[in-house]
N, C-alpha and C positions, 0 to 999 in steps of 0.2 A: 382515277386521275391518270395513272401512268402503270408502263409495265416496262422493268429496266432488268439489264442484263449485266452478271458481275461474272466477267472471265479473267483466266490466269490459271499457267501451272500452278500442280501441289505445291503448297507454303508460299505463293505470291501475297497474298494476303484478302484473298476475296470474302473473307468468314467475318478479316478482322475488319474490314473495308464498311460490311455492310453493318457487323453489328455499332462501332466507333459511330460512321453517320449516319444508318436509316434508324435500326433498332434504340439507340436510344435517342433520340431525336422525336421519334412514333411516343415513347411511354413517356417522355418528358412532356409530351402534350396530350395526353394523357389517352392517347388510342391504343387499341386491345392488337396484340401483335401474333399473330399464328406461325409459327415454324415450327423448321426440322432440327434447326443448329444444335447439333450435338453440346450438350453440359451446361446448356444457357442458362442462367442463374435470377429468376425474378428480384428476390431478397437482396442479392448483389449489385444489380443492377441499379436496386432502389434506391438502396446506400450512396453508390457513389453519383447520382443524380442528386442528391439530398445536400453529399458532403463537398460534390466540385461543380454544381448549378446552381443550389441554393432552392432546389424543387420544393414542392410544400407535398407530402409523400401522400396526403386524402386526392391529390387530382392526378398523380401520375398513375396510366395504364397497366393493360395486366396482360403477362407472358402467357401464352398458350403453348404449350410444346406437346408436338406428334410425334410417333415413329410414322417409319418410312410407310410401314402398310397402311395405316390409315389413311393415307393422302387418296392410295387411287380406290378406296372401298366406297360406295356410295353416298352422297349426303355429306361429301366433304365439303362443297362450294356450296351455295344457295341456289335453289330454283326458282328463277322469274316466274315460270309455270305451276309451280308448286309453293307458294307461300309458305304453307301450314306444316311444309317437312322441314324439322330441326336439324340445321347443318351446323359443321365445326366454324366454319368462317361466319363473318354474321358482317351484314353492314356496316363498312366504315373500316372494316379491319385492314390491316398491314399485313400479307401474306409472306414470308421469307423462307425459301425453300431454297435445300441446299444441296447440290447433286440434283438439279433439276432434269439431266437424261435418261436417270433410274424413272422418270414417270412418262417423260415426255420427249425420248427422242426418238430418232430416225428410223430404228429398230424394234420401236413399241407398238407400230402397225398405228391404226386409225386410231383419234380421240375417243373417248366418249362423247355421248350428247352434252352430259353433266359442264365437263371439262374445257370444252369447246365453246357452248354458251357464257362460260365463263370468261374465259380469256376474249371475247367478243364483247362483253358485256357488263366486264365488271365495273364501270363508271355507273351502271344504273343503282349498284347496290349500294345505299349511302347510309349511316347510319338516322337514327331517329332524330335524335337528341343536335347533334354539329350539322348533319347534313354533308358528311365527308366522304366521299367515296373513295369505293377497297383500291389499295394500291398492291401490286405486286412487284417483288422482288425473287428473278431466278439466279442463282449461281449455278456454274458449271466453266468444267477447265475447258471445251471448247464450241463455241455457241454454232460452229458449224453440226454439231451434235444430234441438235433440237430437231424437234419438228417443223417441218416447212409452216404449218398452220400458226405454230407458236411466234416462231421467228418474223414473222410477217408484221406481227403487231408487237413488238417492241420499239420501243421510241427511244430510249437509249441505253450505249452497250458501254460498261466500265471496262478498260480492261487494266489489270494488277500486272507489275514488272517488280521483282526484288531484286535488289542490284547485287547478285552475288559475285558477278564477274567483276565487279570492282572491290571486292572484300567488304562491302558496304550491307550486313546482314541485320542493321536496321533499318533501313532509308528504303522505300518503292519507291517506284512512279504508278499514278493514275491516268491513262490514257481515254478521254471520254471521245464519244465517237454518237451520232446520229444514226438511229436504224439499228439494225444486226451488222452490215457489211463496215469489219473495219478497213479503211484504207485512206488516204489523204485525203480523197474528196470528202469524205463524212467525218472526220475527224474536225472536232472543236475546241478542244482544248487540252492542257498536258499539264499534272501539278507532281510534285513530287514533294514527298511526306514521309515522316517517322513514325514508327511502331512504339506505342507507348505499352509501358509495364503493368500501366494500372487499368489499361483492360483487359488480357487477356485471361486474368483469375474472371470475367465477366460469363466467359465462354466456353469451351474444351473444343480446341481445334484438330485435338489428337485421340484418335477410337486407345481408348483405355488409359488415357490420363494423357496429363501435362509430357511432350515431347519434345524432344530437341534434335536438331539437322545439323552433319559435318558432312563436310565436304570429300567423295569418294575419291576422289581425285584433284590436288593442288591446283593443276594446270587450269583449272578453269578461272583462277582469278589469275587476272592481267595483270594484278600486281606484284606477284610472287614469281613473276617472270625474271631476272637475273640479267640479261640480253637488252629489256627494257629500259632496265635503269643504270646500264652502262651507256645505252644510247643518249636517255637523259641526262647522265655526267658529262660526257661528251660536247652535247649540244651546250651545254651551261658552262664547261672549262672554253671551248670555243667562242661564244659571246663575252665572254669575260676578258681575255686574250686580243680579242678583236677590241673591244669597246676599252683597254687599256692602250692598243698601239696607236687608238684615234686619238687617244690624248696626247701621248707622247709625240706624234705626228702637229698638233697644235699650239704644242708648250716645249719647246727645245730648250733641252737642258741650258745650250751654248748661249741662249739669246741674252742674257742677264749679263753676262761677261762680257761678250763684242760690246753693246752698250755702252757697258759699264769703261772699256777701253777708249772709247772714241771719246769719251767726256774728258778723262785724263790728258788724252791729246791734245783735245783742243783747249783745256784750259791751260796746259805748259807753252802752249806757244802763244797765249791771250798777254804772255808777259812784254812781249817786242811789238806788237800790233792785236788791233782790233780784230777778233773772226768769230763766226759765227761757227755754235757746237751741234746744230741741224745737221742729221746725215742726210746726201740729196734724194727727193724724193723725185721719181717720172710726173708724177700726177702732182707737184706745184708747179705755180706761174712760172714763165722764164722772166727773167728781171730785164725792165725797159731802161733799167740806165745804167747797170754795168755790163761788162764783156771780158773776155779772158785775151790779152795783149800779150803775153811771154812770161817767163820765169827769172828766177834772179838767186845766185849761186853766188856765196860770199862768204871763207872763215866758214868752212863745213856744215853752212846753214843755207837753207835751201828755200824760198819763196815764190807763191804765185803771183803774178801783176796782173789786177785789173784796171780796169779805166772808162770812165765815162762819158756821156760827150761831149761836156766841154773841155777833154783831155785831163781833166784831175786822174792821179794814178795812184793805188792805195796799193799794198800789200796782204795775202790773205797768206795763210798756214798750207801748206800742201797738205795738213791731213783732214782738211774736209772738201778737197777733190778727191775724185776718182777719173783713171784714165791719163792715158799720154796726148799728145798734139792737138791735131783735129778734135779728139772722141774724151778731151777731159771736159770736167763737168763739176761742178760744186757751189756750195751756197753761199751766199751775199745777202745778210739783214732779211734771212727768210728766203730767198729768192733762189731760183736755177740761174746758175750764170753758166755759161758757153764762148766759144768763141766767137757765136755768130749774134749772141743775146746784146740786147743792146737798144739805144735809137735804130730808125731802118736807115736813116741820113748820119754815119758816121764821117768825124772828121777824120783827118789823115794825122795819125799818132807817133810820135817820137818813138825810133828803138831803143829795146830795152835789152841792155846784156844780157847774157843765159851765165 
């Protein structure tokens, strides 16, 4: 079927990558799986397929584990040519080899025939029974490594990122990519995933038992940076500052009060005459039938005259004008009055003392 590539630095997680979704994935459907992975546990395996699939444990598959020497000794792969010679992989199987440059890189000189017919040709081997043909599975920390012969026929290359520079020593990313060559053109897809606990009692990622990684140096996670997250307070006391004085810029303390004063006005002088408690606005009407005719001062009380055109003359409050002479301005029953507001044909108006 396929020949796929699992890369990534030491501890990115390429062991736990393939064993999570190829290796049980293969025995859950009950195909025979050949590798190298160090401390691979059939019995464990079976369990937790049993305990978190619900597998039926008579149809799951069977772990094959090699050491390293056996891979490149004779009669490892099957021969097309050779039927009747007993090899370790057999029709159908899942090959998972780990440290695949110890066999087959750049500095291992030419293939064998065995080896090479193989990787050319492993779709022919299928088993009896399903009819499934051997898939392969290489890991290795950099696939520029391999063999040009190998490299050529991979179809696709995983590659493992653990995100240590963010302090994140559960969480990868899986970067899948088309071919050997990673780069944006062949790149297809990007997931990123957690390391769970109840696989790796599955495996032994570590030569001579279960291991654990600190960090030689702090500096590598960005988080532990001091500099950083000054910058970050920074930027967050700054938008906070800012996004406070926009408010304050749209909600003035004083507004509630001038308000709240001009109603007071107008309604103390509502007691001597009629006026309206509108402060003037630019944007209403100007009123077509009053006008501002003079002022009227009498007993320390002070009055606006308007008048309309048939000369009727009312009196309004000077406190809802604004302005002296020419440039005052105030409101009449909703309206902008002026000097100049009015009919456009006014009559000729009686003086009115100041």
């Amino acid at each position: 079927m396929a020949i796929n590539a699992y890369v990534g630095l030491q501890g990115s997680g390429k062991s736990y990558e393939v064993v999570s979704s190829v290796i049980l994935d293969a025995v859950f459907h009950g195909r025979r799986v050949v590798t190298n992975v160090a401390g691979i546990n059939e019995d464990r395996i079976h369990e937790y397929l049993v305990s978190k699939r619900d597998a039926d444990a008579d149809k799951l598959g069977q772990i094959i584990h090699v050491e390293n020497d056996r891979i490149l000794q004779p009669q490892f792969f099957p021969d097309e040519e050779k039927p009747e010679l007993e090899s370790v992989v057999k029709g159908g199987d899942l090959v998972a080899i780990d440290e695949a440059w110890r066999f087959w890189g750049t500095d291992n000189g030419k293939l064998s025939h065995e080896h090479m017919q193989f990787f050319r040709m492993h779709r022919h081997y299928v088993h009896a029974d399903t009819a499934v043909a051997c898939d392969v599975v290489l890991m290795t920390q950099d696939i520029t490594g391999l063999h040009r012969s190998v490299k050529n026929v991979i179809e696709f290359t995983f590659r493992m990122h653990k995100h240590k520079s963010l302090g994140l020593s559960k969480c990868y990313r899986v970067e899948i990519y088309e071919g050997w060559k990673l780069n944006s053109k062949t790149r297809i897809d990007d997931r990123q995933k957690k390391y769970s606990a109840e696989i790796f009692p599955l495996y032994q990622s570590y030569t001579g038992g279960q291991g654990m990684e600190k960090a030689i140096d702090k500096r590598q996670n960005i988080l532990a940076n001091r500099t950083l997250w000054i910058y970050t307070a920074g930027v967050v006391l700054m938008m906070s500052i800012g996004g406070w004085s926009a408010w304050r810029f749209f909600h003035p303390a004083n507004a509630a009060p001038a308000q709240g004063n001009a109603q007071a006005s107008g309604k103390s002088a509502s007691s001597s005459a009629p006026v309206s408690a509108a402060t003037p606005s630019a944007k209403q009407a100007f009123s077509s039938a009053w006008r501002v005719v003079g002022q009227l001062e009498a007993e320390n009380s002070r009055w606006v005259v308007v008048a309309d055109e048939a000369g009727r003359l009312r009196v309004e409050s000077p406190s809802v004008f604004n302005g002296e002479g020419a440039a005052i301005i105030g409101q009449v029953d909703g309206e902008t009055v002026t000097r100049w507001s009015g009919a456009a044909q006014r009559q000729a108006m009686p003086g009115v003392g100041k």
